[in-house]
C-alpha positions in Angstrom: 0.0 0.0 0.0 0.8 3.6 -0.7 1.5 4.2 2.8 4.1 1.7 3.4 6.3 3.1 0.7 6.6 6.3 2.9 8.2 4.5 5.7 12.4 3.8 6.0 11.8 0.9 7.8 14.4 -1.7 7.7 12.4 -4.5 8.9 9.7 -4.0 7.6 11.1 -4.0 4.1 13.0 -7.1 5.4 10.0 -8.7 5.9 8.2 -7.6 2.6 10.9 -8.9 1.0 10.7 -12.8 2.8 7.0 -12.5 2.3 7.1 -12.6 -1.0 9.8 -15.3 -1.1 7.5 -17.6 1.4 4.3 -16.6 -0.6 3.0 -16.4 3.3 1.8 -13.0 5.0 3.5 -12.5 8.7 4.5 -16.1 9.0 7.0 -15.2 11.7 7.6 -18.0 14.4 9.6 -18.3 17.7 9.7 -16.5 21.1 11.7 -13.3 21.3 14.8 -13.0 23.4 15.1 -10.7 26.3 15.2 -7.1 24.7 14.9 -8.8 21.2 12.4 -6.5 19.0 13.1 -8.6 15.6 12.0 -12.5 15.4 13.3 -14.8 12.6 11.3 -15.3 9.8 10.8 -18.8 8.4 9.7 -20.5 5.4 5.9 -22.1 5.5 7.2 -25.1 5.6 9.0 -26.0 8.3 11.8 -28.5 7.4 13.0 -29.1 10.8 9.2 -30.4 12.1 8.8 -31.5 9.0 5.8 -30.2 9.0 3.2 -27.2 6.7 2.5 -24.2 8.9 -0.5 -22.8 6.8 -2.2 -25.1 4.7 -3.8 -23.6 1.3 -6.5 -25.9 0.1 -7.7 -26.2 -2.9 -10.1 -29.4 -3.7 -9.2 -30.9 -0.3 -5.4 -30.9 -1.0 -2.9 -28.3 0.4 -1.0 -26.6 -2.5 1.9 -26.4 -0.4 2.7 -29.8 0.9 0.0 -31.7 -0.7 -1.7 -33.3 1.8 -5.4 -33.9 1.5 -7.7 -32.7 4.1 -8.6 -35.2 6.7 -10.9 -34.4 9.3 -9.2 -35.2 13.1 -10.4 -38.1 14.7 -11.2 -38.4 18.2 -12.4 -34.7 19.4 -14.9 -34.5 22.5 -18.0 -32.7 21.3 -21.1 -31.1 23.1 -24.7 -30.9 21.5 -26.6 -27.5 22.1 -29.7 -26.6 21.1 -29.7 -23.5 18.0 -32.9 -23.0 17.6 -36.1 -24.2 18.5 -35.9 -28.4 17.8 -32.7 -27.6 16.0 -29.5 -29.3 17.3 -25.4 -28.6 16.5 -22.4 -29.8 17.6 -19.8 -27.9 18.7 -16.0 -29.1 19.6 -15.3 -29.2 23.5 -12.2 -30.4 23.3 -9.0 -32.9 22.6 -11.1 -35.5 23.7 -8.9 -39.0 22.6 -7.2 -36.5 19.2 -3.7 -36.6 19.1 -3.3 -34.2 15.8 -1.3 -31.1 16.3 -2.7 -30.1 13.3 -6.3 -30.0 13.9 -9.0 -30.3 10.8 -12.6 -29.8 12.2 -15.1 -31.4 10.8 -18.4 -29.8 8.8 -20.6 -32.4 10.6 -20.8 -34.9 13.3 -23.0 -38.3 13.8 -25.3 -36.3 11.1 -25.6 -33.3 12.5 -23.1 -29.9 11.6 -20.4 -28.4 13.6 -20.8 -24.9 14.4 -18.0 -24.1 15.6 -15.7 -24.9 19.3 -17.2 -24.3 22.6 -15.5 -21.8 25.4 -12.4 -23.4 27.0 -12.8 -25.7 24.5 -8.5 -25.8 23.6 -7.5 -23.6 26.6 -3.8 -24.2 27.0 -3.4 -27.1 24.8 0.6 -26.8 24.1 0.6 -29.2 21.3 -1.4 -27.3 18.5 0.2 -25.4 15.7 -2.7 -25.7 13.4 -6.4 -25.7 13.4 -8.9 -25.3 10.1 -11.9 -24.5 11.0 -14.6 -25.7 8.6 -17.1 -23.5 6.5 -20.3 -23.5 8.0 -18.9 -22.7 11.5 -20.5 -19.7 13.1 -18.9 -19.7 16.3 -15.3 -19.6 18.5 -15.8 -19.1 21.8 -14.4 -17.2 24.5 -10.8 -18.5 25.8 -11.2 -21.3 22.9 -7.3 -21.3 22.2 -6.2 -19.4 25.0 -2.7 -20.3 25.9 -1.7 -22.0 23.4 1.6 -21.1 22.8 2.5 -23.1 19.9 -0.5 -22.4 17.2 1.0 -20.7 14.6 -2.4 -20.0 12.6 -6.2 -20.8 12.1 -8.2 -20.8 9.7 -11.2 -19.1 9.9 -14.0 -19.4 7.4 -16.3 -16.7 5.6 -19.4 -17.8 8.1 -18.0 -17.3 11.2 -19.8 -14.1 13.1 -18.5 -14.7 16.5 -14.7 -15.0 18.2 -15.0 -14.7 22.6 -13.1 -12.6 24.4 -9.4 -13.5 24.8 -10.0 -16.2 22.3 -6.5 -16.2 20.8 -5.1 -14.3 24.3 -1.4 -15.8 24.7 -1.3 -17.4 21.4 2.8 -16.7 21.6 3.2 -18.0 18.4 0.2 -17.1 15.9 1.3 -14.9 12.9 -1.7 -14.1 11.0 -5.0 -13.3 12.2 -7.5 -12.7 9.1 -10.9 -11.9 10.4 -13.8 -12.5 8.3 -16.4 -10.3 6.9 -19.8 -10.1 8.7 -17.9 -9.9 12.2 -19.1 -6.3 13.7 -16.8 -7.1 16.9 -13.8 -8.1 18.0 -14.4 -8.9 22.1 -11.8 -8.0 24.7 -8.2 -9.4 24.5 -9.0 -11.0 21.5 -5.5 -11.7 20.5 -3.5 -10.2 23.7 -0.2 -10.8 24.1 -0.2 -12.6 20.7 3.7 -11.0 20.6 5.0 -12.4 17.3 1.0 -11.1 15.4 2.5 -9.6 12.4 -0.2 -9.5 9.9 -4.4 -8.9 11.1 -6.7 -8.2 8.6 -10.3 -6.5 9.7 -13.3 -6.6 8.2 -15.4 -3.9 6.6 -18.2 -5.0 8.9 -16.1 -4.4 12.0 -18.2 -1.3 13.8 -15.9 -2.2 17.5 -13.0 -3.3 18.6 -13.2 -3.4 22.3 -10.6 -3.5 25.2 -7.0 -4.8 24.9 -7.6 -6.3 22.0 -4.1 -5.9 20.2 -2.6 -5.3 23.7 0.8 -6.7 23.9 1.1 -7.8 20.1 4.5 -5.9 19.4 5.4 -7.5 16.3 2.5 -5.8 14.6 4.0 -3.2 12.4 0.8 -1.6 10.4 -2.6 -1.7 10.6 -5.7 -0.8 8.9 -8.8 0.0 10.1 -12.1 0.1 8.2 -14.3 2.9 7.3 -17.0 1.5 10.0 -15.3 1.7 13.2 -17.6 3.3 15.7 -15.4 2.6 18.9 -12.0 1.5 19.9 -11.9 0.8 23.8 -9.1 1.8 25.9 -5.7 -0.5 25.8 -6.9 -1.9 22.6 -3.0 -1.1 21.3 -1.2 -1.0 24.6 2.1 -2.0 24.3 1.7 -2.3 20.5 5.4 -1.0 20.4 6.4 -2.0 16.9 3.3 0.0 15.3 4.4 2.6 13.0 1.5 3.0 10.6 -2.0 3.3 10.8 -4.1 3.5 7.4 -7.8 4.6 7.5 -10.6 3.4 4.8 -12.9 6.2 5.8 -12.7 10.2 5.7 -10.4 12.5 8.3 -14.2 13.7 9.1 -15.3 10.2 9.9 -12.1 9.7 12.2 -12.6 12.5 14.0 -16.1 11.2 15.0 -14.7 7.5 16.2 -15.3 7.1 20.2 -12.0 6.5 21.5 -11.0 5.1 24.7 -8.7 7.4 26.8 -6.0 5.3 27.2 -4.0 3.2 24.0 -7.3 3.3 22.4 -6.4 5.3 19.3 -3.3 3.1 17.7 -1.7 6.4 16.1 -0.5 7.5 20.0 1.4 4.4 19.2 2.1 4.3 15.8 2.7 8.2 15.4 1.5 8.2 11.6 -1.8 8.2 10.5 -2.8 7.5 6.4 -6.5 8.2 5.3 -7.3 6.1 2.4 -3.4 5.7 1.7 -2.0 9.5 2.1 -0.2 10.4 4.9 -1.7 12.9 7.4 0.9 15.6 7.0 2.0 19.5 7.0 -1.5 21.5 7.7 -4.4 19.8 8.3 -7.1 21.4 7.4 -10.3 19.7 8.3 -13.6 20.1 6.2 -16.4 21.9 6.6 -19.2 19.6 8.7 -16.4 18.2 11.6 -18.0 19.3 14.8 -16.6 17.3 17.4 -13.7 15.6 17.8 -13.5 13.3 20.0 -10.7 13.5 23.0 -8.0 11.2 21.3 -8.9 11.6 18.1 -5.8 13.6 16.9 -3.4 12.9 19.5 0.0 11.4 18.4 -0.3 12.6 14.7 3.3 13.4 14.5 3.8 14.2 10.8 1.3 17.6 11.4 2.4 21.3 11.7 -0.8 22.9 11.9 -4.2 22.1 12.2 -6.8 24.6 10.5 -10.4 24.1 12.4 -13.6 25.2 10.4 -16.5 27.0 11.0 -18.7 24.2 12.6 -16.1 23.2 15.1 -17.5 23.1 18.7 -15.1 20.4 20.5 -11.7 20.5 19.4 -10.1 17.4 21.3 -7.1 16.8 22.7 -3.6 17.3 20.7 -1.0 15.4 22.7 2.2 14.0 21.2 1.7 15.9 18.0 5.2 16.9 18.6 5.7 19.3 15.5 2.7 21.1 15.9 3.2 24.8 15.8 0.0 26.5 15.3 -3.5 26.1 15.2 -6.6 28.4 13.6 -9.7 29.0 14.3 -12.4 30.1 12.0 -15.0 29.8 13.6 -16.4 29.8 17.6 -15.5 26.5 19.4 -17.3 25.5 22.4 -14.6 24.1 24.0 -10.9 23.8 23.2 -9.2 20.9 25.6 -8.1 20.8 29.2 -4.8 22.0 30.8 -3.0 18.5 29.5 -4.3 19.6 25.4 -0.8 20.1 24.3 1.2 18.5 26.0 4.1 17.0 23.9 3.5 19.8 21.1 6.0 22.3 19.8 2.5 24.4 19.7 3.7 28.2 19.7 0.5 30.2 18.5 -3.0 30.0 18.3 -4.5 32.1 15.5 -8.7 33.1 16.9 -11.0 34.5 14.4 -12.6 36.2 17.4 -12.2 39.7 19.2 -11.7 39.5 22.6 -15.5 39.7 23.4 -16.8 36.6 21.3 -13.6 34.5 22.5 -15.0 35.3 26.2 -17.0 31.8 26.4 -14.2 29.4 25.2 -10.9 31.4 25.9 -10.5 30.1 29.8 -10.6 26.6 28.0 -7.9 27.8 26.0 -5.8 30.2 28.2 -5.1 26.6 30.6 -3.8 24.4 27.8 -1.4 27.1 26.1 -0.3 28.5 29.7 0.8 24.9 30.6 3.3 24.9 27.7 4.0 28.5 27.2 2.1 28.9 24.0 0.7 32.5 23.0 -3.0 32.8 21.5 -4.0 36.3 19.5 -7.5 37.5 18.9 -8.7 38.8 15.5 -7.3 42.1 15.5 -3.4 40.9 15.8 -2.7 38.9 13.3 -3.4 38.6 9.6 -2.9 36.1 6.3 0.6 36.5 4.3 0.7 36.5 0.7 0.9 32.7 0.9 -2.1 32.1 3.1 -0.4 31.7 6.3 -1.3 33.6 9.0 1.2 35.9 10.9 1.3 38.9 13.1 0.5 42.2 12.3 3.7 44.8 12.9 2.7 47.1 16.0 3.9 50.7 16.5 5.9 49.9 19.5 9.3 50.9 19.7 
């Protein structure tokens, strides 16, 4: 993507570049050593197991190592009521299975398999595979939590639910793709998943809630669809290796997302934000119809110098750790302009008002706090003016 090509990253070009080689997105494997930020990254095929690490079927065989798909024998299952005289299956556990590589089945004694039951794998060391059949509907919460050698599952096109902490401490899963129809991803989904390099969301997705990314500090990009209506604090906490987020929507419809307070927005992380594939940078000038932003929408945007506020703007949000920020402009009459912490991390300098003294009387206080706490200057209408190049400046004064 567009945006990628604007970062000098080193390992992540490293890793473009053994993707393509592997044919295999994220397929990184192995814990990282004590202060280690980069993991080795391996071939699909494991030669040393001697054994695939993401099958690709295609008529029942894997194109990869050819083996033909063989549903696992032996798994415990539990029969639920789905509807009203309508009975499933779903799988409850290891039961008498031995497979490491795990092939659900779409049906059992005659009836289908909707998908695995809560607990259902919960630290089950052995695993390094599971394919979930299509038809399943369901994984449930803590389903493959802890375990610390599953390097990928696949999950089919009819799945519409994944549990809280589902994948939590999956130390070795590479790859999450999350299928479309899925409008949430549950708290600590994949948590502490460390070596998650590649997650794919759906257009569906509306929230992701708490924690979910939390601790997954391979991840190096991310791209979140134009439906997001609410990222939940810690959602990217200690998503240290983030460096880009890209956005399918509009900067409007960003500025609109509800955003926990803390970690919630990955680009206090990540630093740069891309809307459709261009990089936030220089001014931003947001369009006409923003009226509020919500507290962490624009915090972290390092790549911005300015940000130009329209007429309809009422709630300005917070700006901290835009770090080259230098001025802002109003042109019209916010409501309220931040809290004493607004700017904290800013090189913000001046604030430009389109307001005399008098109509900045109800929203000024707001404003006074957050540029006294960093030494920034604001001027009213009457002190400062546009240069030839649209940039606004002072006016000269007759002082000697």
């Amino acid at each position: 993507m567009k945006y990628l090509k604007r970062m000098i990253n080193l390992s992540i070009a490293a890793v473009l570049l053994l993707s393509a080689l592997t044919g295999l997105t994220g397929c990184r494997t192995g814990l990282p050593a004590e202060g280690e930020t980069e993991r080795p990254f391996v071939n699909p095929y494991d030669e040393a197991e001697n054994t695939c690490l993401a099958h690709r079927f295609t008529d029942d065989v894997c194109q990869q190592c050819g083996v033909a798909y063989t549903p696992s024998e032996g798994l415990a299952y539990i029969l639920s009521e789905v509807g009203e005289g309508e009975f499933a299956y779903f799988v409850s556990g290891m039961g008498d299975c031995k497979d490491t590589q795990l092939m659900i089945s779409a049906t059992h004694e005659g009836l289908p398999v909707l998908g695995i039951y809560p607990r259902a794998f919960i630290e089950v060391k052995t695993l390094t595979y599971v394919h979930l059949p299509e038809g399943a509907t369901t994984i449930g919460e803590w389903a493959f939590q802890g375990c610390s050698k599953l390097r990928r599952v696949e999950i089919p096109s009819t799945v519409q639910h994944i549990g809280r902490e589902a994948f939590e401490d999956c130390l070795r899963l590479t790859e999450a793709v999350i299928p479309e129809g899925i409008t949430a991803l549950n708290e600590g989904t994949f948590q502490s998943c460390v070596n998650l390099t590649a997650v794919t969301l759906p257009a569906t997705l509306t929230e992701i809630h708490s924690s979910v990314f939390r601790g997954c500090r391979s991840l190096t990009e991310i791209t979140i669809p134009a439906g997001i209506q609410m990222i939940d604090s810690y959602a990217f906490a200690n998503c240290d290796g983030l460096i880009a987020v890209n956005y399918n929507g509009s900067i409007k419809d960003w500025c609109g997302i509800d955003f926990g307070l803390v970690f919630a927005n990955p680009v206090s992380v990540a630093g740069h934000l891309y809307i459709q594939g261009q990089l936030i940078e220089g001014v931003l000038t947001l369009p006409d119809g923003v009226i509020d932003i919500t507290r962490n929408a624009l915090e972290g945007l390092v790549d911005i110098t300015a940000v130009v506020f329209p007429e309809s703007v009422e709630n300005t949000g917070s700006f901290q750790g835009c770090m080259n920020l230098e001025y802002l402009l109003f042109k019209g009459s916010p409501v309220y302009t931040g809290d004493t912490y607004s700017f904290e991390n800013t090189g913000l300098t001046h604030v430009y008002l389109s307001d005399t003294k008098e109509e900045a009387i109800k929203y000024i206080p707001y404003l006074a706090a957050a540029c006294k706490a960093i030494e920034a200057q604001w001027y009213y209408a009457d002190a400062w003016e546009y240069d030839a190049s649209g940039i606004p400046q002072l006016k000269p004064t007759n002082d000697p």
